[in-house]
Backbone as CSV, one residue per row, in Angstrom:
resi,resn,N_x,N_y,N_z,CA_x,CA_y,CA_z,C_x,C_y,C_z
1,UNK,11.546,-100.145,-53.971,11.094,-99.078,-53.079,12.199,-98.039,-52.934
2,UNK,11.593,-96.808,-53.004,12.430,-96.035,-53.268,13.296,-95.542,-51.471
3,UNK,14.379,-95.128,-51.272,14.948,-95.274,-49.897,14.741,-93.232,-49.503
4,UNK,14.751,-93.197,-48.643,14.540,-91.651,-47.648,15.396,-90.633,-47.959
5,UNK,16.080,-89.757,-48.322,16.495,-89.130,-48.171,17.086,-88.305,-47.235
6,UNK,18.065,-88.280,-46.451,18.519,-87.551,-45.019,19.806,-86.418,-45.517
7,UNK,18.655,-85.281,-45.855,19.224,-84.109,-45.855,19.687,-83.746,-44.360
8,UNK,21.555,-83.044,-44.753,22.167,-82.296,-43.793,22.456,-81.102,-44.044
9,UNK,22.109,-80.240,-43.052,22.154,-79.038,-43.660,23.368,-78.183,-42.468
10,UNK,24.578,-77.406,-43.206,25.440,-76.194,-42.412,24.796,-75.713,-41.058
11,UNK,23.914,-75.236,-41.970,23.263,-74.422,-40.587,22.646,-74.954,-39.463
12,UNK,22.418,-76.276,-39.164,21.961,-77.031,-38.216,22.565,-77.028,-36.890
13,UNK,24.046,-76.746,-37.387,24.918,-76.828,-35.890,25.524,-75.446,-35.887
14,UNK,24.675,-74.426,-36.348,26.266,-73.074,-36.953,26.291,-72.613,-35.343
15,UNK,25.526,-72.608,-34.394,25.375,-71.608,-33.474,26.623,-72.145,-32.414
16,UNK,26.712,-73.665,-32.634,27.828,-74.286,-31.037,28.632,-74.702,-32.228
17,UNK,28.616,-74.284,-33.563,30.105,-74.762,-34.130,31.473,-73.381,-34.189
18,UNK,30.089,-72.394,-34.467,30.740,-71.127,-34.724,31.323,-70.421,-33.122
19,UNK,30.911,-70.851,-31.629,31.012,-70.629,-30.586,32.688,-71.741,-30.511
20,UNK,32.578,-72.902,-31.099,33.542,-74.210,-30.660,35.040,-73.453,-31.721
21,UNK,34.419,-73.005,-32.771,35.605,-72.532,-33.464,36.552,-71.525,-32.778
22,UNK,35.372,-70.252,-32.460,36.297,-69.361,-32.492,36.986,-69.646,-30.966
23,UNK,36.274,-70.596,-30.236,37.075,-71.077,-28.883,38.259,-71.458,-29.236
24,UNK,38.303,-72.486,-30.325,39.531,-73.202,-29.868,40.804,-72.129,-30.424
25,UNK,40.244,-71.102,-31.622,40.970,-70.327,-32.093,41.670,-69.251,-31.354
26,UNK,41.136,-68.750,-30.752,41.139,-67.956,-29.451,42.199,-68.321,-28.652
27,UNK,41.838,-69.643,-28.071,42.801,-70.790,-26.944,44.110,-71.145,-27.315
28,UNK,44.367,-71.074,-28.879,45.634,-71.130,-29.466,46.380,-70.011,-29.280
29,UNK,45.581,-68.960,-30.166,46.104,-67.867,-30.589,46.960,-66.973,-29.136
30,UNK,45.908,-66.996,-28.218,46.044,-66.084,-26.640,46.858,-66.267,-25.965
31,UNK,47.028,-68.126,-25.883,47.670,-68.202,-24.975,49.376,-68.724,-25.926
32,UNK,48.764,-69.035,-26.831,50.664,-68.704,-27.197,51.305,-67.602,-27.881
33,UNK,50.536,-67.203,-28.044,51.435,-65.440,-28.048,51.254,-65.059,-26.660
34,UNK,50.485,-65.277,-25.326,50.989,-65.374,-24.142,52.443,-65.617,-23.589
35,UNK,52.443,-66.906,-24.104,54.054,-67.691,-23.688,54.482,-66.892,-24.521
36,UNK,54.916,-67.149,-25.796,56.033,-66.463,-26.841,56.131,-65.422,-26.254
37,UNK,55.691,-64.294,-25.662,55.495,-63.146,-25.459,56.681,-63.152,-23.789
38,UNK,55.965,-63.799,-22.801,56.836,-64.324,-22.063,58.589,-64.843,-22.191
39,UNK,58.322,-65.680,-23.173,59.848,-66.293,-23.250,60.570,-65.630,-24.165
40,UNK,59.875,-64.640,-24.815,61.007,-63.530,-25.561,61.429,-62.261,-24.668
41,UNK,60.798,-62.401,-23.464,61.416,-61.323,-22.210,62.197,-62.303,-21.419
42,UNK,63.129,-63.267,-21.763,63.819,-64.182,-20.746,63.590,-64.683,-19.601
43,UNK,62.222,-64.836,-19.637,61.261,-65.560,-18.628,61.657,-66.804,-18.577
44,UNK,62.239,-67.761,-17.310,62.288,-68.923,-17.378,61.335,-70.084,-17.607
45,UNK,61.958,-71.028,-17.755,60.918,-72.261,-17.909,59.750,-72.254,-17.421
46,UNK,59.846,-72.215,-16.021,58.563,-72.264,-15.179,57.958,-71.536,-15.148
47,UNK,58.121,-69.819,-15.507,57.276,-68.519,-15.895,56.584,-68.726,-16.851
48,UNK,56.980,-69.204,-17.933,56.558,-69.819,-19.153,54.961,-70.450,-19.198
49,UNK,55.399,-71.378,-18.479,54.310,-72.234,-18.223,53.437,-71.612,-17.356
50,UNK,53.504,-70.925,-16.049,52.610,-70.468,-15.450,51.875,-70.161,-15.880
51,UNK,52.505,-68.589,-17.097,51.607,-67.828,-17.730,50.528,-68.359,-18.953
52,UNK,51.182,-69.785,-19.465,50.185,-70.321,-20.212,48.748,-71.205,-19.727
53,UNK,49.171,-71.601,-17.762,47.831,-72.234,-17.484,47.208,-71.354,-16.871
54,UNK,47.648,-69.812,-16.312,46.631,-68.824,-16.396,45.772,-68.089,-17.641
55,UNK,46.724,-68.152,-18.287,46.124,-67.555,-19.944,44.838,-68.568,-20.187
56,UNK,45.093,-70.208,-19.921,43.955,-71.331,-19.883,42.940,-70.737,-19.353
57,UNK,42.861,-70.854,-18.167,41.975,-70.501,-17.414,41.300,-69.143,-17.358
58,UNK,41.540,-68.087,-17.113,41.631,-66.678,-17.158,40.549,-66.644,-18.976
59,UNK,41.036,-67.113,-19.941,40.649,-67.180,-21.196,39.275,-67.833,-21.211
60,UNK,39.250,-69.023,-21.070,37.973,-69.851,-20.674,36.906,-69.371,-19.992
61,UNK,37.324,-68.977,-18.860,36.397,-68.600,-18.162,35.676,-67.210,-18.601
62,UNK,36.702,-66.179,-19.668,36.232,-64.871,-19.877,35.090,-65.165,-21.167
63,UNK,35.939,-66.458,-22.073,35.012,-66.628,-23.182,34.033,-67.318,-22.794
64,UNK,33.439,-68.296,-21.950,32.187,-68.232,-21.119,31.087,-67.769,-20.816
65,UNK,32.292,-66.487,-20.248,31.007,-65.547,-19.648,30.584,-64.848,-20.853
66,UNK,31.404,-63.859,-21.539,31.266,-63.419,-23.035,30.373,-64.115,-23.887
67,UNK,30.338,-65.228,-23.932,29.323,-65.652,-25.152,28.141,-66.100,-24.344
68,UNK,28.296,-66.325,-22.981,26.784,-66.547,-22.304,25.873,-65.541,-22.253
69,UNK,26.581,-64.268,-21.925,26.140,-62.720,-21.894,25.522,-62.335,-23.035
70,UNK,26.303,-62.298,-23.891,26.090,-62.035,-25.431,24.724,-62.741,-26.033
71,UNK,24.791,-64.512,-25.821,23.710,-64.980,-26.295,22.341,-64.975,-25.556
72,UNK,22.563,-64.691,-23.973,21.660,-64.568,-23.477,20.695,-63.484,-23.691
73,UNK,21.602,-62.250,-23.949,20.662,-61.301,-24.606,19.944,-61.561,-25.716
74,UNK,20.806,-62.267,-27.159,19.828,-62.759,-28.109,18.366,-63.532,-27.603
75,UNK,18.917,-64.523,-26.826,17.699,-65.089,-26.450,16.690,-64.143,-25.732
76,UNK,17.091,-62.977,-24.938,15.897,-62.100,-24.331,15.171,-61.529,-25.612
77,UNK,15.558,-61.324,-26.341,15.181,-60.327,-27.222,14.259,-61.643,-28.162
78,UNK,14.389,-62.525,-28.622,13.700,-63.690,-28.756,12.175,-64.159,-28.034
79,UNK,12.746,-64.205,-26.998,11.565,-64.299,-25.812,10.477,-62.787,-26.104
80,UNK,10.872,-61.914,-26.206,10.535,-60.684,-25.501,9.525,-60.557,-27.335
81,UNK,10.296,-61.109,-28.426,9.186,-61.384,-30.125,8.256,-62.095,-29.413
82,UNK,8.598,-63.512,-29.163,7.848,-64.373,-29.656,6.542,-63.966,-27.933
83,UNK,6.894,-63.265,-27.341,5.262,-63.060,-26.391,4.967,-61.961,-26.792
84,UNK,5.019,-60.679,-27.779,4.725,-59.514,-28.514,3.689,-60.736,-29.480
85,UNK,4.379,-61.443,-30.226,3.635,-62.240,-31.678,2.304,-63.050,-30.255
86,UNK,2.884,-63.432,-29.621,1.495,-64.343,-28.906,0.442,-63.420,-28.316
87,UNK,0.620,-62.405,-28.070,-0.211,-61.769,-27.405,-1.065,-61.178,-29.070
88,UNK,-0.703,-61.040,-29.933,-1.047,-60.521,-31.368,-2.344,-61.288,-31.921
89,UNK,-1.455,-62.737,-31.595,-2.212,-64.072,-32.184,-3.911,-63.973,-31.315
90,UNK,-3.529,-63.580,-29.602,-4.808,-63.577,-29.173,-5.385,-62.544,-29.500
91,UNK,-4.987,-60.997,-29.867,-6.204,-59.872,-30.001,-6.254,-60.080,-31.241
92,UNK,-5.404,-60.244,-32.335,-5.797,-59.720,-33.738,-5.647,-61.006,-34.349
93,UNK,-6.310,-62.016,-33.997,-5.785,-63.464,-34.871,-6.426,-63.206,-36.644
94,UNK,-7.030,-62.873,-37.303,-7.740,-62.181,-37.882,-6.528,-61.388,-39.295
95,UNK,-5.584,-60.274,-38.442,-4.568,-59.498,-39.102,-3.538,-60.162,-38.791
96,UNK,-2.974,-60.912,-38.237,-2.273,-61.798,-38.007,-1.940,-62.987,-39.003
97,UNK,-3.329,-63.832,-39.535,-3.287,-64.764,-40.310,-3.296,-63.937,-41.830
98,UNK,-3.823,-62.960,-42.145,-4.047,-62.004,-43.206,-2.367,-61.549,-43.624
99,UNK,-1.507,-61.527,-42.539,-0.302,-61.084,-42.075,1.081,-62.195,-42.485
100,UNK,0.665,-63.615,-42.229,1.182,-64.413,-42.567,0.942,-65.160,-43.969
101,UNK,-0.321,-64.863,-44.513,-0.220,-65.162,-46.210,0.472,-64.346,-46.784
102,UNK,0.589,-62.714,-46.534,1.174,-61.844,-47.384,2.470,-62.506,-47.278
103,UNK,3.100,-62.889,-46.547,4.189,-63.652,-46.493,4.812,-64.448,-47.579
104,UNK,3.715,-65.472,-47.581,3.474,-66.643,-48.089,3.607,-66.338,-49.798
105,UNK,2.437,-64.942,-50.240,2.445,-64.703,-51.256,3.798,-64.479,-52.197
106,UNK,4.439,-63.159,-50.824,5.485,-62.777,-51.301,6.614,-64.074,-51.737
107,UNK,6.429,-65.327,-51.321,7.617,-66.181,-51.420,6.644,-67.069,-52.630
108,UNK,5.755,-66.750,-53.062,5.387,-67.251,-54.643,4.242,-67.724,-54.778
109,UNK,3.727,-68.162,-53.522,2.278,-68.977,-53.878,1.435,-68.085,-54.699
110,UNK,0.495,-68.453,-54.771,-1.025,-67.270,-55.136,-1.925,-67.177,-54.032
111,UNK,-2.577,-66.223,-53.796,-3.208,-65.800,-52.879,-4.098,-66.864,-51.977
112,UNK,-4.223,-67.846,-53.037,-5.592,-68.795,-52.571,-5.082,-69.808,-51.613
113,UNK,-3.665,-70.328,-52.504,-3.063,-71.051,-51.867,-2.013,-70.595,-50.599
114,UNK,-1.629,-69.396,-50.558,-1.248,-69.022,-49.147,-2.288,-68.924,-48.290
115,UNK,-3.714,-68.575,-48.750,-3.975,-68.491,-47.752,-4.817,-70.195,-46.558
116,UNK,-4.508,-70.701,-47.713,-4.990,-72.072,-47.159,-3.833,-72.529,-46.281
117,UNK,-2.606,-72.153,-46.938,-1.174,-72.954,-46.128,-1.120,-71.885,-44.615
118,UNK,-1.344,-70.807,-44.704,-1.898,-70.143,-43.364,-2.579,-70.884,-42.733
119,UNK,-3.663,-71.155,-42.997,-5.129,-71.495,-42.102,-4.462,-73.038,-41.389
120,UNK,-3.564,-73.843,-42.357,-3.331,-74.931,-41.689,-2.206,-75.026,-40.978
121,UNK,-1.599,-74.339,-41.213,0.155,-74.141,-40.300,-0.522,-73.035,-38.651
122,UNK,-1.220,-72.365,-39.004,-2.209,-71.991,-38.142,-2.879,-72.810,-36.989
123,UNK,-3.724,-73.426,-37.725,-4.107,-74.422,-36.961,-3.315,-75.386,-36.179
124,UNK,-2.265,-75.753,-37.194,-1.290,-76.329,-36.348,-0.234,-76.209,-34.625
125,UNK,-0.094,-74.952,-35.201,0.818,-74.256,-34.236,0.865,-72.537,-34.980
126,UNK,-0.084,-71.862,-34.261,0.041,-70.733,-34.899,1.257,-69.928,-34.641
127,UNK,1.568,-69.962,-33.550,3.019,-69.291,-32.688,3.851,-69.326,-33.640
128,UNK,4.177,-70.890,-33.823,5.453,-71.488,-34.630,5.595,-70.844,-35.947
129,UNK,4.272,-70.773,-36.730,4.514,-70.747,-38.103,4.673,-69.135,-38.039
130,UNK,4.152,-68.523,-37.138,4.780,-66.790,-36.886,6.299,-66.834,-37.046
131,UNK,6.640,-67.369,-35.344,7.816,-67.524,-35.528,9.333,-67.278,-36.465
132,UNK,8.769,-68.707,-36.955,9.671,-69.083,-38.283,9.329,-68.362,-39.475
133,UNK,8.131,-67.978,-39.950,8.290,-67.249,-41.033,7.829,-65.965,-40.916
134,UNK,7.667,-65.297,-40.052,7.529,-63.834,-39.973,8.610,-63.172,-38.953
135,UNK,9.640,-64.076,-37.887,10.529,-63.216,-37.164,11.351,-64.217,-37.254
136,UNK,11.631,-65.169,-38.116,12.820,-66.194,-38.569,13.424,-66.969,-37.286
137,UNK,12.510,-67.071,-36.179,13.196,-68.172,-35.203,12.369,-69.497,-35.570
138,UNK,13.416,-70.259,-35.603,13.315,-71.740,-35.306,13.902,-72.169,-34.379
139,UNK,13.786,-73.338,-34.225,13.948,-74.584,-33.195,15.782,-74.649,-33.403
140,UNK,16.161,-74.479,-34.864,17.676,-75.245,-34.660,18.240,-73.747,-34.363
141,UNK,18.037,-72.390,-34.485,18.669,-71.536,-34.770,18.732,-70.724,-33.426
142,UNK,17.821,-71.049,-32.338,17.147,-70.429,-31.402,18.677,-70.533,-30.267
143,UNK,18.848,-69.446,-29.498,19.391,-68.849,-28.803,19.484,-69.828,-27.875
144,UNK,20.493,-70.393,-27.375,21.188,-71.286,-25.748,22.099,-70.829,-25.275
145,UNK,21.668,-70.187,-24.625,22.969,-69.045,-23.739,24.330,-70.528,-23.151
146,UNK,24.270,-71.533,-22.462,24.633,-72.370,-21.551,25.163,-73.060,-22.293
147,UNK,24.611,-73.827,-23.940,25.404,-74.438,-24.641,26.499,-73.894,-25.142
148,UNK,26.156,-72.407,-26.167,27.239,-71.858,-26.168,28.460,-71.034,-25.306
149,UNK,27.773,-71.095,-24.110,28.728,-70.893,-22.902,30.264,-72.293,-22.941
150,UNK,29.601,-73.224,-22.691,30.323,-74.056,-22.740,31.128,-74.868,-24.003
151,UNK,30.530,-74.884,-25.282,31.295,-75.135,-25.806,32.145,-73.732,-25.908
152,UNK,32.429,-72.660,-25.857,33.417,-71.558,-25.802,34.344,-72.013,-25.232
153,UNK,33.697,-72.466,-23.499,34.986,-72.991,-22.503,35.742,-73.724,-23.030
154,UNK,35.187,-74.790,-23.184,35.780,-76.050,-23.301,36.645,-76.147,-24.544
155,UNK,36.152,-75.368,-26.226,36.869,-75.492,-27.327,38.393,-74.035,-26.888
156,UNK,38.555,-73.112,-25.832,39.599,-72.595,-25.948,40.448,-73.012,-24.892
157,UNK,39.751,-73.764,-24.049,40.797,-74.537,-22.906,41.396,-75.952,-23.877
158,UNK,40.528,-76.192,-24.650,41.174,-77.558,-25.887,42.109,-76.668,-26.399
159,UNK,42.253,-75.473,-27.146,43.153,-74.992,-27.760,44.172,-74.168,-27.386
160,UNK,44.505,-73.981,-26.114,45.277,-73.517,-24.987,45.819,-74.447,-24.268
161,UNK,45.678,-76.034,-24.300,46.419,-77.291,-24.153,47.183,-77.446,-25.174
162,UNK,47.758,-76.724,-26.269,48.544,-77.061,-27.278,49.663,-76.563,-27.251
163,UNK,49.650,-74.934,-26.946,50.982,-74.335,-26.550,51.438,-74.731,-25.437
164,UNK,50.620,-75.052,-24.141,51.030,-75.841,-22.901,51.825,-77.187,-23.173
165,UNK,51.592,-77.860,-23.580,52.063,-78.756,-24.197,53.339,-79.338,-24.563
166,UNK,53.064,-78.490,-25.698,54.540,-77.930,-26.593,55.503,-77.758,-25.475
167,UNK,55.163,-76.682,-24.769,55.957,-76.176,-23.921,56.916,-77.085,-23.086
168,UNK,55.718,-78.068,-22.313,56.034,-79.290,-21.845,57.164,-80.645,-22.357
169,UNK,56.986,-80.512,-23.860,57.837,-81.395,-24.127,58.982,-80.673,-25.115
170,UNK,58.901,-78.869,-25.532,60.547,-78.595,-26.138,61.384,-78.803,-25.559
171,UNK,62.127,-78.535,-26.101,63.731,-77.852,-25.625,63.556,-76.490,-24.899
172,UNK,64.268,-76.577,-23.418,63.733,-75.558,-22.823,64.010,-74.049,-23.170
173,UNK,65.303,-74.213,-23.892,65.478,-73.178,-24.728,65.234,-72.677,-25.571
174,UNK,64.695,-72.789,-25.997,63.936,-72.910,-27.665,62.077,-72.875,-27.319
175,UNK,61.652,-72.568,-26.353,60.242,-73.100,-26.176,59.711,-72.022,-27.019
176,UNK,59.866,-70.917,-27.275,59.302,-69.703,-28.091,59.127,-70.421,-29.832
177,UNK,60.251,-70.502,-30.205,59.728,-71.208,-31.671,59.585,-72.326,-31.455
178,UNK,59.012,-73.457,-31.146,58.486,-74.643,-30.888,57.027,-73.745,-30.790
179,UNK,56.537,-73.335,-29.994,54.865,-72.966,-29.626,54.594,-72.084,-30.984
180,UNK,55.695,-71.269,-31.287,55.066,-70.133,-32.753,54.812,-71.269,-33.838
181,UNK,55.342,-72.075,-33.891,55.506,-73.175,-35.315,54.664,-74.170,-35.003
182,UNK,54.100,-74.932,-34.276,53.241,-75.551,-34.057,51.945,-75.021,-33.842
183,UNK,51.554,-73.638,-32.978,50.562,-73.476,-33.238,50.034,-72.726,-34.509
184,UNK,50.992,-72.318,-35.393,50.394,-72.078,-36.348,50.278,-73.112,-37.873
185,UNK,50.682,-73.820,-37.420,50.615,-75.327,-37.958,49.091,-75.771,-37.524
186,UNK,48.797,-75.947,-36.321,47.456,-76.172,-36.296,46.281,-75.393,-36.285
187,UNK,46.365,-74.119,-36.213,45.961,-73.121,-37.074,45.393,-72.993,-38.114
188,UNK,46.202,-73.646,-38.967,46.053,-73.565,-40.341,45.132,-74.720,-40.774
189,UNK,45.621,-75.631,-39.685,44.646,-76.421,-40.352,42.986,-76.800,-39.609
190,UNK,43.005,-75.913,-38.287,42.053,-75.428,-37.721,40.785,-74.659,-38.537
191,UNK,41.990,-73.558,-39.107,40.708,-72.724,-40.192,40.570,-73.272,-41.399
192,UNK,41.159,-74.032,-41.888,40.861,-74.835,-43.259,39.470,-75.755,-43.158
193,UNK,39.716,-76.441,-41.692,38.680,-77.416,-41.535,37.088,-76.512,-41.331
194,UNK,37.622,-75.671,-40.706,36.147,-74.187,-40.562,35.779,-74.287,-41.577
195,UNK,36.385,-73.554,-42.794,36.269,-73.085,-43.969,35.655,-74.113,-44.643
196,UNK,35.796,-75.164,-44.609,35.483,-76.379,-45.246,34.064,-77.110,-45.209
197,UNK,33.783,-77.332,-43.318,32.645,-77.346,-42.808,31.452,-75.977,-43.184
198,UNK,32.100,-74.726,-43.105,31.105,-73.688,-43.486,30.753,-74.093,-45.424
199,UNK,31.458,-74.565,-46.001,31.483,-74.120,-47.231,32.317,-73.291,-47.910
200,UNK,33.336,-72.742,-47.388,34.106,-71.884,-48.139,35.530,-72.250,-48.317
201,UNK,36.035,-71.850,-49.463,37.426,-72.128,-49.388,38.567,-72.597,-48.554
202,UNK,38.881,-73.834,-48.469,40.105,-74.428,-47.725,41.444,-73.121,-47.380
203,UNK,41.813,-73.228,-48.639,42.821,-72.407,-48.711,42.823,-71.331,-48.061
204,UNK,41.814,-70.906,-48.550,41.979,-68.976,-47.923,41.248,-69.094,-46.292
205,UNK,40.548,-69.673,-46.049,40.567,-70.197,-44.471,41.985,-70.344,-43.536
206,UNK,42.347,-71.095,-44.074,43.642,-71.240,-43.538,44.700,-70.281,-43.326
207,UNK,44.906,-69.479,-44.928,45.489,-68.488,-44.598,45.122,-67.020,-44.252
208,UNK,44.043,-67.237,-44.010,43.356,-66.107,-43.090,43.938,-66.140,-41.881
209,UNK,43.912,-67.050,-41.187,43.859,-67.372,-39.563,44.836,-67.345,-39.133
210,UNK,46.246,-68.178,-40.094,47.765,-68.020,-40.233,48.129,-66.821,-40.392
211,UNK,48.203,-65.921,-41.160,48.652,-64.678,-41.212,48.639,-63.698,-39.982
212,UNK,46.894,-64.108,-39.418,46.105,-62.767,-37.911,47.273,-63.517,-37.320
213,UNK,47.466,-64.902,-36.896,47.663,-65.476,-35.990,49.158,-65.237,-35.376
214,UNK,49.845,-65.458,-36.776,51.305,-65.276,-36.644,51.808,-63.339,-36.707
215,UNK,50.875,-62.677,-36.807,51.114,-61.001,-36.479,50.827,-61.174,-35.131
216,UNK,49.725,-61.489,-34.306,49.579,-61.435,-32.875,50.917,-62.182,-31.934
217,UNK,51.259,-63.401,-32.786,52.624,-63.640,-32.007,53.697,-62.879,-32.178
218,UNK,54.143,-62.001,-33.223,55.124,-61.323,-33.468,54.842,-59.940,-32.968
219,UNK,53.978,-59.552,-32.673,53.568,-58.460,-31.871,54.277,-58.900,-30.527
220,UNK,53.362,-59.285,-29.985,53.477,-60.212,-28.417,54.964,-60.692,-28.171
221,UNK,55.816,-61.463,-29.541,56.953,-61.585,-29.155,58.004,-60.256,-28.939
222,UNK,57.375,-59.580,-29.961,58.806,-58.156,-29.830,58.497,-57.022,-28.505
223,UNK,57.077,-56.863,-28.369,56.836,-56.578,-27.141,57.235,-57.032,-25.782
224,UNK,57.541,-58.398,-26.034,58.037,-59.208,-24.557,59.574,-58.971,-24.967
225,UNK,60.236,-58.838,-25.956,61.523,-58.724,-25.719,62.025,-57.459,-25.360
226,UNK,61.216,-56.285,-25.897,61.511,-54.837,-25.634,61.317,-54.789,-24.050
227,UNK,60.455,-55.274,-23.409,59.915,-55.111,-21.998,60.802,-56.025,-21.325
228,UNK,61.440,-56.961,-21.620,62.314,-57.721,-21.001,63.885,-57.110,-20.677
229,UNK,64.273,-56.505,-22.413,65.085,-55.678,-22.594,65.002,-54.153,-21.569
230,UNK,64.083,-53.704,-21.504,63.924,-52.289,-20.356,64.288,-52.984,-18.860
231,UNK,63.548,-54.141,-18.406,63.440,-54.472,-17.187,65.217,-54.910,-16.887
232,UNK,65.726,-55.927,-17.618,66.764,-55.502,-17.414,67.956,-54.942,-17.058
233,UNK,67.726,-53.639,-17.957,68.731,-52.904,-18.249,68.306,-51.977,-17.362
C-alpha cells in the first residue's frame, strides 16, 4: 500500500515568519547600535544598559503597533473584496460563475471542463472558490492583524535580549565591541537561516543583513562619539 504524501509548502507560514524575522532583526540591529551608540559617547555602564531595555521596550511595542496597523488594513481591504464578491454571488450568480470558468480556462482546462469544475466548487462553497481564485485569498494567506502583532513583539524583544545581555556579562569597558561582534555574529546567521527557510541563498542572506547591520552600528557608533565628544568639550 502505497503511504500519503505530506506536502510542505514556504508559503504556509510566510505571513508570522516574515513578521518573526524582521522582529528579531530589528531587536538586534536597534537596540545595539542603541548601546554602541551610547557607549561610544562615554556613557557609563548603567546608561548603557538603560538605553538598551528602553530601546526593548519602546521597539516592541512600536513594532506591534506597526504591523497590527499595517495588517489590519490588509485585512479591511480583504473583508471589504470578499462582501463586494458576496453580494455579486447573490445578484449576478449567473456572470459570476461564467466569470470564474474564464478563469479556469485561462489556467488550461477547456471550456467544458471549467465549466463543470465551476458548477462544483460552486456548489461547494461559492464565496471560497471566488475568493481563492479570482481575488487570491485563502485561508493560509489571509490577513491576522493580532498574530502578526505579536509575533513582531515578541521576535524583537527576543532579539534585543542579545545586546542586553552581552552587555550584562562583558567587560565593562569594552561593552561596545563585545555587542558590535556578537550581534553581528548572530545576524549572520539569523539571515542565513531566513534565506534558507525562504529558499534563497545562505550566503548572500547573511551577507546582506551583516553588511546593513554593521553600517547602522558604525553610523550610530561615530555619531555617539562625535556627540559625546561636543557634550564634553
Amino acid at each position: 500500500m502505497r503511504s500519503r504524501h505530506a506536502e510542505r509548502h514556504r508559503n504556509e507560514h510566510a505571513g508570522w515568519l516574515r513578521a518573526a524575522v524582521l522582529g528579531a532583526n530589528d531587536g538586534i540591529v536597534s537596540t545595539a547600535s542603541l548601546m554602541v551608540g551610547i557607549a561610544a559617547a562615554n556613557a557609563g555602564h548603567h546608561q548603557v544598559l538603560l538605553a538598551g531595555l528602553a530601546g526593548l521596550v519602546g521597539g516592541a511595542m512600536s513594532m506591534a503597533a506597526g504591523e497590527y496597523v499595517s495588517v489590519s488594513s490588509q485585512a479591511d481591504v480583504e473583508a471589504a473584496d470578499l462582501a463586494k464578491e458576496k453580494g455579486e454571488l447573490e445578484n449576478f450568480a449567473e456572470a459570476e460563475h461564467q466569470e470564474l470558468a474564464a478563469i479556469y480556462v485561462k489556467r488550461g482546462l477547456d471550456p467544458a471542463l471549467a465549466d463543470q469544475v465551476a458548477t462544483q466548487l460552486s456548489e461547494h462553497d461559492a464565496l471560497a472558490a471566488h475568493a481563492r481564485d479570482e481575488l487570491g485569498i485563502t485561508e493560509t494567506l489571509r490577513a491576522r492583524p493580532v498574530q502578526a502583532a505579536l509575533a513582531s513583539a515578541g521576535a524583537f524583544a527576543l532579539g534585543a535580549m542579545l545586546p542586553i545581555t552581552v552587555v550584562l556579562l562583558a567587560p565593562r569597558d569594552h561593552a561596545g565591541p563585545w555587542v558590535t561582534g556578537f550581534s553581528l555574529v548572530c545576524l549572520a546567521i539569523l539571515g542565513g537561516v531566513a534565506a534558507k527557510v525562504g529558499g534563497a541563498p545562505v550566503a548572500r542572506g547573511a551577507l546582506r543583513v551583516s553588511v546593513w547591520s554593521a553600517l547602522a552600528m558604525a553610523f550610530t557608533a561615530a555619531l555617539g562619539h562625535w556627540f559625546g565628544g561636543v557634550v564634553a568639550g
